[in-house]
PDB file of N, H, CA, C and O in Angstrom:
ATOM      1  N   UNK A   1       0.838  -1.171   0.000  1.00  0.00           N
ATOM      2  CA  UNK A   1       0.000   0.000   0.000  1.00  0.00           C
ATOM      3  C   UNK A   1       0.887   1.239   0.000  1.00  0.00           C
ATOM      4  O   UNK A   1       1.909   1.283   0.685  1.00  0.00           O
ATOM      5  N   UNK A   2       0.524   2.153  -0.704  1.00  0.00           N
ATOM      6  H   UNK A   2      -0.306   2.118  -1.260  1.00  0.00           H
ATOM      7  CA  UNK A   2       1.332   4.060  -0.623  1.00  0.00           C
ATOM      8  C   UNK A   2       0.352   4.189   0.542  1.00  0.00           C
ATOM      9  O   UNK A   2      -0.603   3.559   0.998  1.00  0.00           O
ATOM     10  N   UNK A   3       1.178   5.526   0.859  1.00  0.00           N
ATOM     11  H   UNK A   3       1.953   6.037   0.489  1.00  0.00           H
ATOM     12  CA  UNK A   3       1.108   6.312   1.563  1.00  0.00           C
ATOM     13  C   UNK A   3      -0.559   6.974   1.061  1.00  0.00           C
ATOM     14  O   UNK A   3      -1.045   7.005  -0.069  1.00  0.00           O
ATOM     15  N   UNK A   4      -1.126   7.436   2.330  1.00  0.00           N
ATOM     16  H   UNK A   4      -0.731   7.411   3.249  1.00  0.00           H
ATOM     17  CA  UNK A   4      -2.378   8.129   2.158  1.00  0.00           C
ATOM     18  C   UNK A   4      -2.168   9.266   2.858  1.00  0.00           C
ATOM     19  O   UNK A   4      -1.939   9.401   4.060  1.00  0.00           O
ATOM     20  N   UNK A   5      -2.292  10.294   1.763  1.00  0.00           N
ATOM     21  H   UNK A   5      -2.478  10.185   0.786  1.00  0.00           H
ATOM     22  CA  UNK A   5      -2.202  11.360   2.796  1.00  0.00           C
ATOM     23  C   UNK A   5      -3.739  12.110   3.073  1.00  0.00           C
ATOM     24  O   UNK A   5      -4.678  11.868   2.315  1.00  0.00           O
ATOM     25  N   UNK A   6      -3.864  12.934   4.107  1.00  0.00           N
ATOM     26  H   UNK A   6      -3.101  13.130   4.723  1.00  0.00           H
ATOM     27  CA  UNK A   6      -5.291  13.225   4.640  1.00  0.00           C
ATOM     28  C   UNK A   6      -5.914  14.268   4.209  1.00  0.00           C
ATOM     29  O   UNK A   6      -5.934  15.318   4.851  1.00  0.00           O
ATOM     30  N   UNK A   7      -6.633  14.076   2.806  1.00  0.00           N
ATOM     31  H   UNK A   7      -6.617  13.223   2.284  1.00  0.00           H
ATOM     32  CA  UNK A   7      -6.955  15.442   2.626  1.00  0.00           C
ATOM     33  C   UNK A   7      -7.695  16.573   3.771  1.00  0.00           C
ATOM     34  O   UNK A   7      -8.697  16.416   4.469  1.00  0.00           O
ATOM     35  N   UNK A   8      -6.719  17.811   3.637  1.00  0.00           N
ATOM     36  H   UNK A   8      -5.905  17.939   3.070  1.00  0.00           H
ATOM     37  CA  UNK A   8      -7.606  19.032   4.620  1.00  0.00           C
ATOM     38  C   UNK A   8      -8.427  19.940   3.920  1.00  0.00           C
ATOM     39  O   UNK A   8      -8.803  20.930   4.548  1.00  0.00           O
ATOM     40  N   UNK A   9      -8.717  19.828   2.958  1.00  0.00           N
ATOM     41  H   UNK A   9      -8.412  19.024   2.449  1.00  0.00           H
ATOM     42  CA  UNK A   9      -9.367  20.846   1.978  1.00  0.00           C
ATOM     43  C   UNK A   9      -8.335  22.241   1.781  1.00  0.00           C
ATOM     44  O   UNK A   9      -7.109  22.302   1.876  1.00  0.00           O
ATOM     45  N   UNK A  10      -9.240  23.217   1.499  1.00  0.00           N
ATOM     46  H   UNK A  10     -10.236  23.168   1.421  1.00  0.00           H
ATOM     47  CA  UNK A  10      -8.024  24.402   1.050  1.00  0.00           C
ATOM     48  C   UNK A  10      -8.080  25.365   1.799  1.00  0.00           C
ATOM     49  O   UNK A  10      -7.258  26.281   1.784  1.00  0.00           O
ATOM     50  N   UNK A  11      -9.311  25.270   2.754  1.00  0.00           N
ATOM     51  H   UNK A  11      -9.979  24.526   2.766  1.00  0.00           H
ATOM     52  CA  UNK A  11      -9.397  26.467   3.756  1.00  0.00           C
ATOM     53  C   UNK A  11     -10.365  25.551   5.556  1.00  0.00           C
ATOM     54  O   UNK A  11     -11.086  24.553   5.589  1.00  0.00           O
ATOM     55  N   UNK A  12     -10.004  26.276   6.477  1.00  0.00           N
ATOM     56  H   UNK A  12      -9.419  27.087   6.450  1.00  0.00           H
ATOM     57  CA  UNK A  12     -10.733  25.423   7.088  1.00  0.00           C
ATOM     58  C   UNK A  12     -12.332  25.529   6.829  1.00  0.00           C
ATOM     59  O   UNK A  12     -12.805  26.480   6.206  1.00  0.00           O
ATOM     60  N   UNK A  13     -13.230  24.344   7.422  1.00  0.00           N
ATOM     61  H   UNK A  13     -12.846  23.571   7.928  1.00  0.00           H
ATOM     62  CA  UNK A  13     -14.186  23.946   7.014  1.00  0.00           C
ATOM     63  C   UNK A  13     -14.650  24.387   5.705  1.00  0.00           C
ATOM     64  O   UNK A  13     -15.616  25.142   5.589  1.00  0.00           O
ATOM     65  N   UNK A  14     -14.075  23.995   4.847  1.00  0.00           N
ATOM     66  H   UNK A  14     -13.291  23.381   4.941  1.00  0.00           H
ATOM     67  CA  UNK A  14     -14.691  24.427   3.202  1.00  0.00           C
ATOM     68  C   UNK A  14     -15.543  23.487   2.702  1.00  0.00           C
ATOM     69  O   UNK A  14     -16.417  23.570   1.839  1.00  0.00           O
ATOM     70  N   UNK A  15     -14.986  22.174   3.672  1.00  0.00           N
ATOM     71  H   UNK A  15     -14.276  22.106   4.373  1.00  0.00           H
ATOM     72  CA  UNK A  15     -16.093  21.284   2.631  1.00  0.00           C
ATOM     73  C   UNK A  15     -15.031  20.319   1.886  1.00  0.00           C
ATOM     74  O   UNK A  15     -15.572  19.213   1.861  1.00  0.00           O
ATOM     75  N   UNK A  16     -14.305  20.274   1.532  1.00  0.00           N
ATOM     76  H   UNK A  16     -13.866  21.172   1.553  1.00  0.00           H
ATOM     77  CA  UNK A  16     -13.440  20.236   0.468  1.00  0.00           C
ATOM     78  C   UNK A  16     -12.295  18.816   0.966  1.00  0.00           C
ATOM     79  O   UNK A  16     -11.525  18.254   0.187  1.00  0.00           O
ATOM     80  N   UNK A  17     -12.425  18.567   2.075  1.00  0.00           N
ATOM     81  H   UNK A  17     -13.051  19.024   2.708  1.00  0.00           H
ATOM     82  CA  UNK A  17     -11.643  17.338   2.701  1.00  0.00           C
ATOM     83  C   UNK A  17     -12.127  16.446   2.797  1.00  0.00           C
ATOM     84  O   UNK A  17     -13.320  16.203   2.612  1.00  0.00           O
ATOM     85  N   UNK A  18     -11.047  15.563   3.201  1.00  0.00           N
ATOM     86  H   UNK A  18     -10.078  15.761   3.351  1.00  0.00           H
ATOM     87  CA  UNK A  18     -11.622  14.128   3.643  1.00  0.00           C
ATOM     88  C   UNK A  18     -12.559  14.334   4.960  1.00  0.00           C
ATOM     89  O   UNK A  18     -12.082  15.170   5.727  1.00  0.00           O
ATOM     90  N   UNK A  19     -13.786  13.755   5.391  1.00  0.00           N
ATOM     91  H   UNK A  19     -14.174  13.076   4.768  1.00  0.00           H
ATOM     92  CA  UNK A  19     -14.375  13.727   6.390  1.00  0.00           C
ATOM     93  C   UNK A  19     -13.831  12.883   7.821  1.00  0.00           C
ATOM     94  O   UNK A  19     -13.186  11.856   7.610  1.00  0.00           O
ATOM     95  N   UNK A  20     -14.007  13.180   8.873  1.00  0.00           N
ATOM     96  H   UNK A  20     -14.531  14.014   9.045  1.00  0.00           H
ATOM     97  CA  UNK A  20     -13.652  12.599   9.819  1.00  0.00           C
ATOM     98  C   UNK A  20     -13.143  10.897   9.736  1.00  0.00           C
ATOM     99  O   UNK A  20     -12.114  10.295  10.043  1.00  0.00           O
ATOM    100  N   UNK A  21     -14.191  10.598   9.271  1.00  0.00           N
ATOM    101  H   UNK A  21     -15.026  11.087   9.021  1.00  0.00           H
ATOM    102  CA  UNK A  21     -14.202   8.633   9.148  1.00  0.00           C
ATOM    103  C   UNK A  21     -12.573   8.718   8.076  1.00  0.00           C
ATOM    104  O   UNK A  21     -11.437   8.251   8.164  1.00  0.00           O
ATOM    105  N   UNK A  22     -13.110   9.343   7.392  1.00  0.00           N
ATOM    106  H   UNK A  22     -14.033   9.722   7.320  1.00  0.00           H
ATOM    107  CA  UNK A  22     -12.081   8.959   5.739  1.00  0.00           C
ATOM    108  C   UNK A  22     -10.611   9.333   6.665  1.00  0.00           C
ATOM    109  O   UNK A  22      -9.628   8.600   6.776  1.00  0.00           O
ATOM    110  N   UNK A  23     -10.801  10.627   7.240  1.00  0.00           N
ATOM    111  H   UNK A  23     -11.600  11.222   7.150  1.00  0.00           H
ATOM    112  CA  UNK A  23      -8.948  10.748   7.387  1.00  0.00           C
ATOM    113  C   UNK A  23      -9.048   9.593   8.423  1.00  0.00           C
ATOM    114  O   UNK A  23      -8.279   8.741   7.977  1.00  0.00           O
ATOM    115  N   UNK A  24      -9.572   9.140   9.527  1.00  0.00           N
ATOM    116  H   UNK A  24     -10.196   9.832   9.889  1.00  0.00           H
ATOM    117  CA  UNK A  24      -9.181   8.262  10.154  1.00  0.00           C
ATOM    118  C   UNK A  24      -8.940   6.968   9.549  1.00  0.00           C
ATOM    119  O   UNK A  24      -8.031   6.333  10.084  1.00  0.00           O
ATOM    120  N   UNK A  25      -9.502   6.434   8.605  1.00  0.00           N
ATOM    121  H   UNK A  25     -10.241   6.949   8.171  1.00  0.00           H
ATOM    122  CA  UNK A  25      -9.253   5.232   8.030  1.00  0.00           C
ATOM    123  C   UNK A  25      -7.929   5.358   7.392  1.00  0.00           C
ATOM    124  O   UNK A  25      -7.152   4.410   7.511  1.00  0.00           O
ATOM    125  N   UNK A  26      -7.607   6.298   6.797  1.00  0.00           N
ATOM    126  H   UNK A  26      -8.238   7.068   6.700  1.00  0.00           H
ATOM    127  CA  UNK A  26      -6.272   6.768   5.884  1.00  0.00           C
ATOM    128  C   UNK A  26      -5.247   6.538   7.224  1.00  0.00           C
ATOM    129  O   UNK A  26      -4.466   5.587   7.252  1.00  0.00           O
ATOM    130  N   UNK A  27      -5.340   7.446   8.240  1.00  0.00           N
ATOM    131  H   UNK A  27      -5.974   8.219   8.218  1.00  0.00           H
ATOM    132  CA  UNK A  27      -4.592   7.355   9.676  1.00  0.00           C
ATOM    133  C   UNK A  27      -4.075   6.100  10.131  1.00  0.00           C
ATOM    134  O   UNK A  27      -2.921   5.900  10.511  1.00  0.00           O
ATOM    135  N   UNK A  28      -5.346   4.965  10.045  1.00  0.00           N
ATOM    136  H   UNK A  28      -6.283   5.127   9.737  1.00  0.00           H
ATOM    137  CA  UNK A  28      -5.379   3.632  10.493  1.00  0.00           C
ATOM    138  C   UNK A  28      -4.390   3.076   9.650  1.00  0.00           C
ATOM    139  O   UNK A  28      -3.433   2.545  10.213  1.00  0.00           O
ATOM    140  N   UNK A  29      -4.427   3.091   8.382  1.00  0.00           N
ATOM    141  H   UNK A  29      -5.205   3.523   7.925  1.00  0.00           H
ATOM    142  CA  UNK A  29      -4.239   2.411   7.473  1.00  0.00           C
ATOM    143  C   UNK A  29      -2.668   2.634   7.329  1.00  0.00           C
ATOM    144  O   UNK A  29      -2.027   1.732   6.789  1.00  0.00           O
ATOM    145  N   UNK A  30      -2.198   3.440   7.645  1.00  0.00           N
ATOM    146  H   UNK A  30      -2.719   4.172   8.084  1.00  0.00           H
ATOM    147  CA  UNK A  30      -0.580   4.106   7.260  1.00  0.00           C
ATOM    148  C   UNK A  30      -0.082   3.428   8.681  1.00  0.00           C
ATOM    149  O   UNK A  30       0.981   2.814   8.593  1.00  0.00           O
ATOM    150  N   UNK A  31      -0.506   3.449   9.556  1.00  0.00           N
ATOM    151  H   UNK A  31      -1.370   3.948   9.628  1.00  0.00           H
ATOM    152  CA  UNK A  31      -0.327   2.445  10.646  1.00  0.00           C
ATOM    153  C   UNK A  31      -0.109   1.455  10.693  1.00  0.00           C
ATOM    154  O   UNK A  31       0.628   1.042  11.589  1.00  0.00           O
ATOM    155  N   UNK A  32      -0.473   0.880  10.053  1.00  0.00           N
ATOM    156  H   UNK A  32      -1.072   1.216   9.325  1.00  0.00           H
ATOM    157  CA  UNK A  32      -0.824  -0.741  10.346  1.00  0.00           C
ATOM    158  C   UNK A  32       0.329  -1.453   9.093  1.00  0.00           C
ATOM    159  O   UNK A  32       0.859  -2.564   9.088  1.00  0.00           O
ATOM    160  N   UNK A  33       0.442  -0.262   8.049  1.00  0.00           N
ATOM    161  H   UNK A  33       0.011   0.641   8.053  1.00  0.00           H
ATOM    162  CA  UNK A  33       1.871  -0.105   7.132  1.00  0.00           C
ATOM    163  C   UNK A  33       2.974  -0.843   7.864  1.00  0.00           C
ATOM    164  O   UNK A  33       3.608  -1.883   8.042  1.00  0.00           O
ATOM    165  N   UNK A  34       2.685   0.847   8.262  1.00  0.00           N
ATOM    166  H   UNK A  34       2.171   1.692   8.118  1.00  0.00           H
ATOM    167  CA  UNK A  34       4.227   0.499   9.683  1.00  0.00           C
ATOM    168  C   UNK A  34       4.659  -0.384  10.479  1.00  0.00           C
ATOM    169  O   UNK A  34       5.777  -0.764  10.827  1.00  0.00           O
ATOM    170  N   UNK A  35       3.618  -0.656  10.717  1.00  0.00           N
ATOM    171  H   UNK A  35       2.710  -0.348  10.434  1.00  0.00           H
ATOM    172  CA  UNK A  35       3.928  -1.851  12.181  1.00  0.00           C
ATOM    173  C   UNK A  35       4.015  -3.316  11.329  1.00  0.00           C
ATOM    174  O   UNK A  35       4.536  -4.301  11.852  1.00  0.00           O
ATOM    175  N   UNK A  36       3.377  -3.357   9.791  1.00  0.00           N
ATOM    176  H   UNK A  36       2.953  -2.556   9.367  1.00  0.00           H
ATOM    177  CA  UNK A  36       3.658  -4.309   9.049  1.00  0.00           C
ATOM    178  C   UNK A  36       5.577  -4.894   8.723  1.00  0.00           C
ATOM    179  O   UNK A  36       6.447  -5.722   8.995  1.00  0.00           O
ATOM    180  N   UNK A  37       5.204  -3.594   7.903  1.00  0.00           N
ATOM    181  H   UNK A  37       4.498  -2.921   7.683  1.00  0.00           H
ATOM    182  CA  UNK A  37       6.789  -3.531   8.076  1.00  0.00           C
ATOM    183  C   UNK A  37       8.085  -3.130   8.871  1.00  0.00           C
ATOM    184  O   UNK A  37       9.150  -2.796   8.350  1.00  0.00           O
ATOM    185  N   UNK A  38       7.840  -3.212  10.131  1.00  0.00           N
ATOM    186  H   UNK A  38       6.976  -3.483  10.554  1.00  0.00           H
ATOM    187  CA  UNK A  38       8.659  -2.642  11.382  1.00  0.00           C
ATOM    188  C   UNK A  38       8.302  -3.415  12.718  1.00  0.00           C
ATOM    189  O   UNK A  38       8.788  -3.445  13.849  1.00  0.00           O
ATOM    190  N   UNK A  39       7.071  -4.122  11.983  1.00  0.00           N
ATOM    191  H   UNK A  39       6.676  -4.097  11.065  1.00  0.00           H
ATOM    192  CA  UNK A  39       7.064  -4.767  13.312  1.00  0.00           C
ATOM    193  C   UNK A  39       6.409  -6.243  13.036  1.00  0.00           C
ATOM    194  O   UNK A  39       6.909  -6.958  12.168  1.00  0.00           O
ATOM    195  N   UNK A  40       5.347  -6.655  13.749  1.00  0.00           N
ATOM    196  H   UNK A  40       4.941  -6.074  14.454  1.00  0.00           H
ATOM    197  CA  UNK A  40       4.584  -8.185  13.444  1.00  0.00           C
ATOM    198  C   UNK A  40       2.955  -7.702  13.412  1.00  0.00           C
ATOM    199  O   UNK A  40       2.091  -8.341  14.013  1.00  0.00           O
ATOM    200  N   UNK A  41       2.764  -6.893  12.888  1.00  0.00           N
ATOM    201  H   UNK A  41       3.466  -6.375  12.400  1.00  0.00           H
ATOM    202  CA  UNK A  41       1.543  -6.592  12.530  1.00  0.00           C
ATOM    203  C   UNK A  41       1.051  -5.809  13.763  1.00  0.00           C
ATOM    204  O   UNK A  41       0.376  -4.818  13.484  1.00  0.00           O
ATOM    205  N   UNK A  42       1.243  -6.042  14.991  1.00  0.00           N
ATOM    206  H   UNK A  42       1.791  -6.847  15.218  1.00  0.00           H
ATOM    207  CA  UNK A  42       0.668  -5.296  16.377  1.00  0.00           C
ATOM    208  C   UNK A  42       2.126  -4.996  16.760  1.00  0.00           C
ATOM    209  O   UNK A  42       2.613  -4.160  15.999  1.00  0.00           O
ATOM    210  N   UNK A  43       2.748  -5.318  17.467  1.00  0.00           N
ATOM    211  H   UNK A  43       2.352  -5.996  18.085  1.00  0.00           H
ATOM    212  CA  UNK A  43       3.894  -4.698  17.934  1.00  0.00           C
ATOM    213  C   UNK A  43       5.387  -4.170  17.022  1.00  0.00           C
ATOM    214  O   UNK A  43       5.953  -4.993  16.304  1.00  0.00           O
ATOM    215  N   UNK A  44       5.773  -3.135  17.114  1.00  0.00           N
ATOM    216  H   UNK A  44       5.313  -2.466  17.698  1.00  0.00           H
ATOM    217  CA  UNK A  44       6.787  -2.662  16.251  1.00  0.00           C
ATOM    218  C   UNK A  44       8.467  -3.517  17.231  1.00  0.00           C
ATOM    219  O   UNK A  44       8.514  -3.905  18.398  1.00  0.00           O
ATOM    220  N   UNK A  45       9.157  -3.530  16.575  1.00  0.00           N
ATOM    221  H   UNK A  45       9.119  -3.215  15.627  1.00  0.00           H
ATOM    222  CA  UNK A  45      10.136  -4.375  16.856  1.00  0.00           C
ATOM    223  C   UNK A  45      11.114  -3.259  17.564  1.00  0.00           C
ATOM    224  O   UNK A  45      11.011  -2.049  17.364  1.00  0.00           O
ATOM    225  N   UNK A  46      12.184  -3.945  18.520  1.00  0.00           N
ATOM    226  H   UNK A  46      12.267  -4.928  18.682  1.00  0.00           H
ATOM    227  CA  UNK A  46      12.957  -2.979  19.040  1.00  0.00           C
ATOM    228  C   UNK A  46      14.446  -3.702  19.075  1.00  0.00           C
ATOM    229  O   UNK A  46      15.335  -3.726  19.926  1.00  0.00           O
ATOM    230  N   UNK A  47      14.297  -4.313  17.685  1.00  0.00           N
ATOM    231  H   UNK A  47      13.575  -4.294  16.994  1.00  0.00           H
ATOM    232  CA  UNK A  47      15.469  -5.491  17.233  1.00  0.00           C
ATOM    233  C   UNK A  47      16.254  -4.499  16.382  1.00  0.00           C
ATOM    234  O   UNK A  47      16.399  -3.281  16.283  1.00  0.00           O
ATOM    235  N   UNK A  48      16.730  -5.738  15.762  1.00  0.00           N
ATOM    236  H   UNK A  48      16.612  -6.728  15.843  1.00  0.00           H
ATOM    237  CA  UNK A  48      17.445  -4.901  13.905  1.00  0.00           C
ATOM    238  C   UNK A  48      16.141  -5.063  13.105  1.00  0.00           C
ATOM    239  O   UNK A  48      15.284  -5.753  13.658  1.00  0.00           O
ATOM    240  N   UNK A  49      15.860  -4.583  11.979  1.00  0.00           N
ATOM    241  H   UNK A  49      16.555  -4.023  11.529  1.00  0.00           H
ATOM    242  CA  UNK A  49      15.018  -4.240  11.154  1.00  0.00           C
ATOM    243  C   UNK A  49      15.936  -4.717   9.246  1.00  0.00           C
ATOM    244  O   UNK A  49      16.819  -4.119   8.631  1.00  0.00           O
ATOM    245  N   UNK A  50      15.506  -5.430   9.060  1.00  0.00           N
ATOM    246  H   UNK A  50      14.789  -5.916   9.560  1.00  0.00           H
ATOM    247  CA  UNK A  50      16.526  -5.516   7.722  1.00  0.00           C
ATOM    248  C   UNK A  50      15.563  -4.937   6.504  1.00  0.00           C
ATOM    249  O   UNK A  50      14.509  -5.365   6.034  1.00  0.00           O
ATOM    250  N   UNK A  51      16.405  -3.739   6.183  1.00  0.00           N
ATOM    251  H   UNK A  51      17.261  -3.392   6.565  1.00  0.00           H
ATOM    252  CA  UNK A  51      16.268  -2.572   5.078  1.00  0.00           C
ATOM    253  C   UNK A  51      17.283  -2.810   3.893  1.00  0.00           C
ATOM    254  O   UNK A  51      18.512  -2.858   3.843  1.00  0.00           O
ATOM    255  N   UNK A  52      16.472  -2.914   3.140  1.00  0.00           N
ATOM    256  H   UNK A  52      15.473  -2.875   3.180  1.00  0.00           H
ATOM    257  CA  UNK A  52      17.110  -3.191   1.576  1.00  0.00           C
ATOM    258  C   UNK A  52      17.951  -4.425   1.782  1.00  0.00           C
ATOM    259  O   UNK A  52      17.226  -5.417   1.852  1.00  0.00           O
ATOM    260  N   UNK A  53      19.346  -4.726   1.912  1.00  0.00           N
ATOM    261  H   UNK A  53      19.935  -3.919   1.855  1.00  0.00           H
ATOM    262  CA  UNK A  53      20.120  -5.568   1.943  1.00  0.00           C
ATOM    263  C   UNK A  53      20.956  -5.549   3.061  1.00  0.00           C
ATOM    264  O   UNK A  53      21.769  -6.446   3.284  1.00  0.00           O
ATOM    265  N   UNK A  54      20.763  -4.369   3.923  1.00  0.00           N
ATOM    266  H   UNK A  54      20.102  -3.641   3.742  1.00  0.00           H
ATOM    267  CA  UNK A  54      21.642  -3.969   4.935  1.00  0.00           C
ATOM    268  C   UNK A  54      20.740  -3.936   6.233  1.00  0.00           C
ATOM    269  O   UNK A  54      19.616  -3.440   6.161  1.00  0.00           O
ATOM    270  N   UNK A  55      21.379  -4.635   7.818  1.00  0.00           N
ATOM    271  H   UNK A  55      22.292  -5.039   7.876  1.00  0.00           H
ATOM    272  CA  UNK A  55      20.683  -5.077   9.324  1.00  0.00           C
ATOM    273  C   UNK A  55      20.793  -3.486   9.259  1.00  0.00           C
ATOM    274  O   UNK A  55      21.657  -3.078   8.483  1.00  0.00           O
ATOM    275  N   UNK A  56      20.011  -2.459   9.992  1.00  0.00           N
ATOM    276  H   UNK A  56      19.309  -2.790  10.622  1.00  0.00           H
ATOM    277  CA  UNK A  56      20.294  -1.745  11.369  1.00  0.00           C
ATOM    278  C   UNK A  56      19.289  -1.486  12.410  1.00  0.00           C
ATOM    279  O   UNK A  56      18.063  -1.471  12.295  1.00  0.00           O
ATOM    280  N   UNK A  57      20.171  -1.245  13.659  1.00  0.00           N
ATOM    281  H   UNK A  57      21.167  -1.258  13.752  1.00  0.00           H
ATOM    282  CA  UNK A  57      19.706  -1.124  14.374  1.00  0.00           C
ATOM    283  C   UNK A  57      18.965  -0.093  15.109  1.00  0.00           C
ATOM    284  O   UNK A  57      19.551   0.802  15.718  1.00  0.00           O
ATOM    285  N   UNK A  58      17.523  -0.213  15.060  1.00  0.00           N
ATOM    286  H   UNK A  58      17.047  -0.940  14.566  1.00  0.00           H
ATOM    287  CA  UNK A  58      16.969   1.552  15.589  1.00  0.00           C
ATOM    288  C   UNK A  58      16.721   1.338  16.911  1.00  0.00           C
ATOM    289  O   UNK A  58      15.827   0.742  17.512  1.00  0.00           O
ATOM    290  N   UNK A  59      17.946   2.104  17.332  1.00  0.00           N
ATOM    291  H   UNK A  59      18.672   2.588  16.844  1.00  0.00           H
ATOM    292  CA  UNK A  59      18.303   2.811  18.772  1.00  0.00           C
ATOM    293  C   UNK A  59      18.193   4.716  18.323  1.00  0.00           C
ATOM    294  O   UNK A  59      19.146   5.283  17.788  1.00  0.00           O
ATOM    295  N   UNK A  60      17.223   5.255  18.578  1.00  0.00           N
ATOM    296  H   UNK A  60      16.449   4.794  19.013  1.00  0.00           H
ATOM    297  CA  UNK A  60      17.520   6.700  18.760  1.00  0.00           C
ATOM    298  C   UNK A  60      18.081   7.240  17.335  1.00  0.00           C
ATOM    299  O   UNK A  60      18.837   8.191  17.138  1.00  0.00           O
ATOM    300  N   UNK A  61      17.560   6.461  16.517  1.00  0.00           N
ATOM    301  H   UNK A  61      16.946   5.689  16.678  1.00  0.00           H
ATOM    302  CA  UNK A  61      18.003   6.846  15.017  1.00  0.00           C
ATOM    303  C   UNK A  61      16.627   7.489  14.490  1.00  0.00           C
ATOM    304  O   UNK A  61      15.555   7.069  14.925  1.00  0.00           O
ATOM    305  N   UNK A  62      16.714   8.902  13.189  1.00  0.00           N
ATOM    306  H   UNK A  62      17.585   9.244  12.836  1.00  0.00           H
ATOM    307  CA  UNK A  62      15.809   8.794  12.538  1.00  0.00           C
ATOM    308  C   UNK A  62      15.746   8.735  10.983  1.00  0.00           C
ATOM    309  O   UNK A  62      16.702   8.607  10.218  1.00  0.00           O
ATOM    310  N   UNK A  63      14.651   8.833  10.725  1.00  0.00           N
ATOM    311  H   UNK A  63      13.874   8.936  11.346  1.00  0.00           H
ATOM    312  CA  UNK A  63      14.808   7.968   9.041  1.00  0.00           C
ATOM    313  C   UNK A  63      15.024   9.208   8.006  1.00  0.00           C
ATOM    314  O   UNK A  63      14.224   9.631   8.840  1.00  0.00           O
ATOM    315  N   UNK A  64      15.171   9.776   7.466  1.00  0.00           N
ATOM    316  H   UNK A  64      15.821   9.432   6.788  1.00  0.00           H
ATOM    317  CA  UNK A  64      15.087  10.304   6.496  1.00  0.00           C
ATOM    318  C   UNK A  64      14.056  10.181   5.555  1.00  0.00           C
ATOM    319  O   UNK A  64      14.174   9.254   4.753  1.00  0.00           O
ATOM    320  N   UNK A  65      13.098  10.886   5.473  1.00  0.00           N
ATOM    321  H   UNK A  65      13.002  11.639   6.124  1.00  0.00           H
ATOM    322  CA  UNK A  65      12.144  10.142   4.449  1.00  0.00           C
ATOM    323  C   UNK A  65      12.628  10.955   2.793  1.00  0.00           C
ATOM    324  O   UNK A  65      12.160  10.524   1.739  1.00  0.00           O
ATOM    325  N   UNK A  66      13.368  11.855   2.823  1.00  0.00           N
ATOM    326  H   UNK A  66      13.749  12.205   3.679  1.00  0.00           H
ATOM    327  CA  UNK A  66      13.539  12.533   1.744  1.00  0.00           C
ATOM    328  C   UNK A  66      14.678  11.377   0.880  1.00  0.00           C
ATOM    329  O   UNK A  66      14.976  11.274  -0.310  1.00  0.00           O
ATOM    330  N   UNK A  67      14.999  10.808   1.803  1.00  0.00           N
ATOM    331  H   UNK A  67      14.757  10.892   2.769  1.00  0.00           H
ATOM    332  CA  UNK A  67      16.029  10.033   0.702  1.00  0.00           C
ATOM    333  C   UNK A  67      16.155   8.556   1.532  1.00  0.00           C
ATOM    334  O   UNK A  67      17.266   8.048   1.378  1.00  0.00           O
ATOM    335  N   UNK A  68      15.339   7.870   2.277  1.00  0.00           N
ATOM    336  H   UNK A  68      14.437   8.283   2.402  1.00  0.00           H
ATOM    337  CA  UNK A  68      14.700   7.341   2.680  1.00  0.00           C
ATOM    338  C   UNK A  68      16.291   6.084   3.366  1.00  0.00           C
ATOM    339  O   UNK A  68      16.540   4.921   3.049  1.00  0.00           O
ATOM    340  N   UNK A  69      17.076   7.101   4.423  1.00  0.00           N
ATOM    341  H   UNK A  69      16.874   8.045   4.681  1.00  0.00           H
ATOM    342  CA  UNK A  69      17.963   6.621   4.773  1.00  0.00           C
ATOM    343  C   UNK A  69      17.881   6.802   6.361  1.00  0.00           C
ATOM    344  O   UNK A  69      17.002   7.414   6.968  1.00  0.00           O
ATOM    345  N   UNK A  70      18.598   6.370   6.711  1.00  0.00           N
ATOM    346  H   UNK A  70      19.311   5.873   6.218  1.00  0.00           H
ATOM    347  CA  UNK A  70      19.008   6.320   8.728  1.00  0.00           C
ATOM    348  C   UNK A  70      20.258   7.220   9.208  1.00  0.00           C
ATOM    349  O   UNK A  70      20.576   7.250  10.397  1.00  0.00           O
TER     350      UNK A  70
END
């Protein structure tokens, strides 16, 4: 699954966004991503994590999402 991002419309209450249910399902859903891949479906792991071809270990590391490194 991509990424869902939450539509806010273009001004507040315009009308124009995702409704309460919708961003929460989008919310849920990018979640459950994560913990797919980071963890065992409910708990996120506090092991090594094996990314691309290479172990590391997330201790106090953060990810980079712009170039999607540690």
């Amino acid at each position: 699954m991509a990424y869902q991002s939450i539509g806010r419309g273009s001004t507040a209450n315009d009308g124009t966004g995702d409704d309460l249910r919708a961003g929460a399902a989008k919310v849920n859903s990018n979640f459950v991503e994560i913990y797919t891949k980071l963890g065992d479906g409910t708990t996120l792991t506090s092991d090594s994590v094996v990314l691309l071809d290479t172990v590391q270990t997330l201790t106090n590391k953060a990810i980079d999402t712009q170039t999607n490194t540690i």
